[in-house]
Every structure is written in C-alpha cells, then in structure tokens.
C-alpha positions as CSV (number, residue, x, y, z in Angstrom):
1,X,124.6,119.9,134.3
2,X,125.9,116.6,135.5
3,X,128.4,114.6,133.0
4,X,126.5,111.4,131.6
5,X,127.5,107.8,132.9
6,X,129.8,106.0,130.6
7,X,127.3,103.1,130.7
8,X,124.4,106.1,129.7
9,X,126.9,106.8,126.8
10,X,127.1,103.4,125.1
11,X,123.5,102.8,125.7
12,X,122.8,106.0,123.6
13,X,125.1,105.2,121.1
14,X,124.0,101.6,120.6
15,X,119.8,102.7,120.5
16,X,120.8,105.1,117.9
17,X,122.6,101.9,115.6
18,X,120.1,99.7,116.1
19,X,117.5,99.9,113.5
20,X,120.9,99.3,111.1
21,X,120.6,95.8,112.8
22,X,124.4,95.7,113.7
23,X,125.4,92.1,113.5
24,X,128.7,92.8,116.2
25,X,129.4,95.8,118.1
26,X,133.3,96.1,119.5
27,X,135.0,98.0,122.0
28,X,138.5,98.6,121.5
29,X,140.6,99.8,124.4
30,X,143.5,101.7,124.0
31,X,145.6,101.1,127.0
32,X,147.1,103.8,128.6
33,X,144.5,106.3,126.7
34,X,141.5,107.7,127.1
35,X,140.3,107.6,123.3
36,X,138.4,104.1,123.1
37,X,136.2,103.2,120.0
38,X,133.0,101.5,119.8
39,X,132.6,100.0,115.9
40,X,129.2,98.9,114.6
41,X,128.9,96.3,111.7
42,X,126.8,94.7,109.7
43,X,126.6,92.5,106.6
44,X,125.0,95.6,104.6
45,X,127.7,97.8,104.7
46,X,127.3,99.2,108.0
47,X,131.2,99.9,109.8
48,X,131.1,102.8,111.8
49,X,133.4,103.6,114.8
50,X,132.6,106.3,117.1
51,X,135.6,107.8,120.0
52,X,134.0,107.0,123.3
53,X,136.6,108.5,125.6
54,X,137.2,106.4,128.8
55,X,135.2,103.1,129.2
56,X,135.1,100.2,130.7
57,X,134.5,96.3,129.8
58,X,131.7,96.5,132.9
59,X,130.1,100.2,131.2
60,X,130.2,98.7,127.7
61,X,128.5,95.0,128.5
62,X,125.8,96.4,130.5
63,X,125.3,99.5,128.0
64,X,124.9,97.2,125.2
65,X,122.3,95.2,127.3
66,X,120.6,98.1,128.6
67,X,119.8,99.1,124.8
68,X,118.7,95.7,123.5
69,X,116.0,95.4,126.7
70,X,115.2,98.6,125.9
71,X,114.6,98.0,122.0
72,X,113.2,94.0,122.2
73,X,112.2,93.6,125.9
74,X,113.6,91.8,128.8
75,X,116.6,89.1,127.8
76,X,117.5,85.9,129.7
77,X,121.2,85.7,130.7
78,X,122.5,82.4,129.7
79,X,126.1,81.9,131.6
80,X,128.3,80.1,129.0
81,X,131.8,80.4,130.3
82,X,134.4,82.4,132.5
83,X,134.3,84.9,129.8
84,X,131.1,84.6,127.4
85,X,127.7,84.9,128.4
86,X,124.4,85.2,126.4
87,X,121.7,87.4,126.8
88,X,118.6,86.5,124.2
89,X,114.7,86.3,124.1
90,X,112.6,85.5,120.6
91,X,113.9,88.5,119.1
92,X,117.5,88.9,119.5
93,X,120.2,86.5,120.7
94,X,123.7,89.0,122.2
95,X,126.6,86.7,123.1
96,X,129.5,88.8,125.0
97,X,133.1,87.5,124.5
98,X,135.6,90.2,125.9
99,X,138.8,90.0,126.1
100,X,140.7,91.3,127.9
101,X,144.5,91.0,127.3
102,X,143.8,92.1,123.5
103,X,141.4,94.9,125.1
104,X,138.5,94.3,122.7
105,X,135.2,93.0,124.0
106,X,132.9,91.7,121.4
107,X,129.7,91.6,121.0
108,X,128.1,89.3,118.3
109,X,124.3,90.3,117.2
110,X,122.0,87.6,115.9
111,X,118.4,88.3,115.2
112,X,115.1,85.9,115.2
C-alpha cells in the first residue's frame, strides 16, 4: 500500500472540516521539523489543530483548493499579488496569503 500524497492529506483533512464552515485554515511550519500543523477556525468555536508531518506551502494551497472544488464546484483564480491570490465562485470566496519567512500560510474562508 502506497503512502498518500501530502497534497491527498490536506485535502482529506480539510473535506472532513468543512461542514464546520472554517472561516481560516493555517499551516504552520516548523523549520527544521517534520511535525507541521494545520488549525481550523471558526467564529463558532471551532480551533482545531491536527500534526500533518512534512508539508509544503505548494501541497497545502492546492490541497485546500482541491477540497473547496470538490465541496462548491470549480473556483476562478483571481491573481492579487506576488503572494495572495483568490480562488472564489457564488459560494465561497478562499484568499491565500503565505508567508513564508514566518512559515505560516493562511488561508481566509468567506462564504456567499
């Protein structure tokens, strides 16, 4: 049995928090470690972080966007910046600001 994709894990993990309607999903990196965190949060009480061993910025973006096509339906990418871009149709707006010297790449959730 062949290991799953780190890209397969975060979109796993972020189908299985979205009917809690996370409002910003985080990765935090741990440099030098293999022990990164993914937190989900919401303005209902929602705040749960999960260990997701090794990832990267690129595994964790596109893992997040896999799940939300998945869940809503295809999403326009809307380049805002060197760093942030947007990814939203009528249900669901994702705008991705990593960054990367603090190793945290945030994800802020709104929905239509």
């Amino acid at each position: 049995m062949s290991e799953k994709k780190p890209r397969e894990v975060v979109k796993e993990l972020v189908l299985g928090a979205i009917q809690r309607r996370p409002k910003r999903i985080t990765l935090s990196m741990k440099w030098g470690e293999k022990r990164n965190t993914i937190r989900f949060v919401n303005t209902d009480g929602l705040d749960e972080t999960v260990e997701c061993g090794d990832m990267s910025f690129t595994s964790f973006g596109y893992g997040v966007v896999d799940a939300f096509r998945e869940a809503f339906g295809e999403l326009t990418e809307i380049g805002v910046s060197f760093r942030e871009t947007i990814y939203e149709n009528e249900k669901v707006v994702l705008d991705l600001y990593p960054t990367g010297s603090a190793g945290i790449f945030d994800i802020y959730v709104s929905y239509k």
